[in-house]
VOKOLKOL-223151 format. One record per residue (C-alpha): x, y, z; residue in three letters. Coordinates in steps of 0.02 Angstrom, whole numbers, always signed. Layout:
! VOKOLKOL-223151
PT     xx     yy     zz code
PT      X      Y      Z  Ala
...
This chain:
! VOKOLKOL-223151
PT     xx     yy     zz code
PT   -601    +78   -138  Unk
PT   -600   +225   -274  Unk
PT   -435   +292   -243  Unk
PT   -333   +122   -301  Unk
PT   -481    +60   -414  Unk
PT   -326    -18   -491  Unk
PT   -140    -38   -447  Unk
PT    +19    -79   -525  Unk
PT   +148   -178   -410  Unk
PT   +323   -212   -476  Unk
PT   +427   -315   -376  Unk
PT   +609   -288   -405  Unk
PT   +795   -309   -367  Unk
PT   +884   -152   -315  Unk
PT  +1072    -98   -328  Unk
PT  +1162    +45   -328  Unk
PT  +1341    +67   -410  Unk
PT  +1451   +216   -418  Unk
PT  +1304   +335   -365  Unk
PT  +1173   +275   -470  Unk
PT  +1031   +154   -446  Unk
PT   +980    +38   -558  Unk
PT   +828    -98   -546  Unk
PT   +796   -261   -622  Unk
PT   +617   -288   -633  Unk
PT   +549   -468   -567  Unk
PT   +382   -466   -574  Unk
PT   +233   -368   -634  Unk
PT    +25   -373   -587  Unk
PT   -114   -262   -613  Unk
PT   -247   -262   -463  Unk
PT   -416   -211   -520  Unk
PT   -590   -198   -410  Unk
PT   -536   -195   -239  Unk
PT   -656   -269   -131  Unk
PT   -722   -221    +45  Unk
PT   -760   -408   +111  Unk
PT   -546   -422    +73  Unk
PT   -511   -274   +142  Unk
PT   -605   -325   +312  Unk
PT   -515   -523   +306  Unk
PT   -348   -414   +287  Unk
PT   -412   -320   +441  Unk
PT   -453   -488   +534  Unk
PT   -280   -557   +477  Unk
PT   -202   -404   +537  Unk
PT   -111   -351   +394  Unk
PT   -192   -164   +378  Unk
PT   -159    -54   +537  Unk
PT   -243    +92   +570  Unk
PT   -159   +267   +603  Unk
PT   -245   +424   +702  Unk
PT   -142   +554   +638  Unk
PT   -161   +670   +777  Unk
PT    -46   +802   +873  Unk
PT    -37   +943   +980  Unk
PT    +65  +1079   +907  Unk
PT   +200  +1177  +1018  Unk
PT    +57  +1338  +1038  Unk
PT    -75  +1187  +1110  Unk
PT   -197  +1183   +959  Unk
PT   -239  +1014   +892  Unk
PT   -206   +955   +711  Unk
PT   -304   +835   +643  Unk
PT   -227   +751   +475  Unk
PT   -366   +621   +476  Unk
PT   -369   +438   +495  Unk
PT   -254   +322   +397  Unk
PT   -232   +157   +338  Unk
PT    -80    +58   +337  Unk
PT    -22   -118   +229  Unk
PT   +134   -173   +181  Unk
PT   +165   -179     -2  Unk
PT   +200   -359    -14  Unk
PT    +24   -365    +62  Unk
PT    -66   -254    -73  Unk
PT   -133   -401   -179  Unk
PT   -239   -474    -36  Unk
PT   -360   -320    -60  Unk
PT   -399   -343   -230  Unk
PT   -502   -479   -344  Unk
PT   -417   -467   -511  Unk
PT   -237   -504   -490  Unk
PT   -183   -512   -675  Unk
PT    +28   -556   -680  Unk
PT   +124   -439   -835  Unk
PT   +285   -504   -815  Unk
């Protein structure tokens, strides 16, 4: 909730010619004041996934990177309540 208080997504076309890349931007929207009731309906709707980033390392000790949160991008703008479109 305070990490990603407010998010850019830009949805674009990608191509890549002769070695380079080049984008052509689509669309645009600013996500402001995520919100923990979406967060829990994007739970419920199964769009976030939940990672334990654990493993045992070759000597036996444990390491513990913490638990994680995953969404696809395209699924982003379900967490927030300001969805404000820039281009």
């Amino acid at each position: 909730m305070t990490k990603l208080s407010r998010l850019l997504v830009v949805i674009a076309d990608r191509k890549v010619e002769k070695g380079k890349e080049y984008f052509h931007y689509n669309e645009a929207y600013l996500l402001t004041d995520p919100s923990a009731r979406n967060f829990i309906e994007a739970f419920k709707k199964s769009l976030i996934g939940i990672d334990i980033r654990m493993h045992l390392k070759e000597n036996g000790a444990v390491r513990n990177r913490g638990t994680a949160f995953r969404i696809k991008e395209k699924d982003l703008i379900e967490l927030y309540e300001h969805r404000r479109r820039l281009i």
